[in-house]
C-alpha positions in Angstrom: -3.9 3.4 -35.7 -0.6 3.2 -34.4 -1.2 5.5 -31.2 -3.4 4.6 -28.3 -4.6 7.7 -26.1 -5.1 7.3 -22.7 -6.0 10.5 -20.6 -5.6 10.7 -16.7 -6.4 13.9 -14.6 -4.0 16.3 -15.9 -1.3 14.5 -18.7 -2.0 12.5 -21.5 -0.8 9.3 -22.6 0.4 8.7 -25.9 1.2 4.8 -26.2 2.9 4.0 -29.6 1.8 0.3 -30.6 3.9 -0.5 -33.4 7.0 -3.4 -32.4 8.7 -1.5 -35.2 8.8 2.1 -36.5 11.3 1.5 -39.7 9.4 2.9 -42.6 8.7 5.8 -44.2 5.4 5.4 -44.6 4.7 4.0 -40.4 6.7 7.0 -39.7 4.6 9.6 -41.5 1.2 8.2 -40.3 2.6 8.1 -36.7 3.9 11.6 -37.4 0.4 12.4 -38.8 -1.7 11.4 -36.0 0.4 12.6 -33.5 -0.1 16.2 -35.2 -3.7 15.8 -34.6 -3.6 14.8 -31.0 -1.6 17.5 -30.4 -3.7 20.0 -31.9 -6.7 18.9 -30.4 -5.5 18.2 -27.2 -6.4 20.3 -24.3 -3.8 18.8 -22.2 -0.8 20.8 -21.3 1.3 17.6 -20.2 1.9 15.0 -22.7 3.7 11.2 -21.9 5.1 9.4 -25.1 4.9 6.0 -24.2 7.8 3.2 -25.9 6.7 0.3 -23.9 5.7 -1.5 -27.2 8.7 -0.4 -29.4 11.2 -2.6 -29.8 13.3 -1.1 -33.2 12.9 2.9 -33.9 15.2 4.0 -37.2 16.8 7.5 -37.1 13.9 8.2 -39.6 11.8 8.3 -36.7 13.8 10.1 -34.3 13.5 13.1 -37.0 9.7 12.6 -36.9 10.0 13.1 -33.2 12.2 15.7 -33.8 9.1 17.8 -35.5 7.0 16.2 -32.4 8.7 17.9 -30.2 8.6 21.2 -31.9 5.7 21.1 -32.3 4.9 20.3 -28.7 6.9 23.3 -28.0 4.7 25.4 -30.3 1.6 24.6 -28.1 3.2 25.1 -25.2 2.7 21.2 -24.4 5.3 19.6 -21.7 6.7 16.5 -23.3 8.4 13.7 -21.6 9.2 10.1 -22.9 9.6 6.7 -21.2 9.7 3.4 -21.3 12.1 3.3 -23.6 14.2 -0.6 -24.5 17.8 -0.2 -23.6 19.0 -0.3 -27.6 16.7 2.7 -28.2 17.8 4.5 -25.5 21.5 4.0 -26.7 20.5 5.8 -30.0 19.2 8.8 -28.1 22.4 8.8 -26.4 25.0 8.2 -29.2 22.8 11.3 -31.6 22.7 13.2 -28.1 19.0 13.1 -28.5 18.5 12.1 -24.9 19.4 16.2 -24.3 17.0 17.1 -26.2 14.0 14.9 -25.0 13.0 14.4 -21.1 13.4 10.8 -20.6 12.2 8.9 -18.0 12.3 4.9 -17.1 8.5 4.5 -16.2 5.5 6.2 -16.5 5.7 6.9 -12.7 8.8 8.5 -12.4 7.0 10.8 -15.4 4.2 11.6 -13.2 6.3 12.1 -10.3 8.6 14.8 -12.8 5.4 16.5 -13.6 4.4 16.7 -10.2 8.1 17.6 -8.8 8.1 20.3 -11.3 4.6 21.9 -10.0 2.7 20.9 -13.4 0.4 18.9 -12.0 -1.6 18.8 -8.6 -1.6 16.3 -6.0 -4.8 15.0 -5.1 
């Protein structure tokens, strides 16, 4: 698996684990089981983790393209983070980083969530 769950009161944690999404066929499986945690998740706040990724090809920011639809089809509040400074370039120069909420850390995603009333202190 290329995905590592990791629920927490009211989001979920999507960790990706590969150094390197490059390939078509990485991309498809990540695509793939992302899918099925997202239709199987009960969880209306979702955190895509890049803490492990190093290298993400364009091919991949299409497959989060269709994440992110998707997302938007279950009514699922996305937000990224952790994201190297190279990647994060990317988003910027295909203006992808307008399309996606991104966020340094997993913190300041919590604190987002919370700042925008989707989540409850307790």
């Amino acid at each position: 698996m290329s995905l590592q769950c990791i629920p927490s009161g009211e989001f979920l944690t999507i960790l990706l684990t590969d150094a390197k999404i490059l390939d078509a066929p990485l991309i498809e499986q990540i695509h793939q089981e992302m899918a099925k945690i997202i239709g199987e998740t009960e969880q209306r706040n979702v955190i895509l983790d890049f803490r492990e990724v190093k290298f993400l090809s364009s091919a991949a920011l299409g497959m989060l393209i269709l994440v992110n639809k998707m997302c938007k089809e279950y009514k699922i509040n996305l937000k990224l983070c952790n994201i190297e400074p190279d990647i994060a370039q990317i988003f910027k120069i295909t203006g992808m980083n307008k399309v996606f909420a991104i966020y340094k850390t997993a913190e300041d995603v919590h604190a987002a969530f919370q700042k925008e009333g989707l989540i409850v202190q307790k």
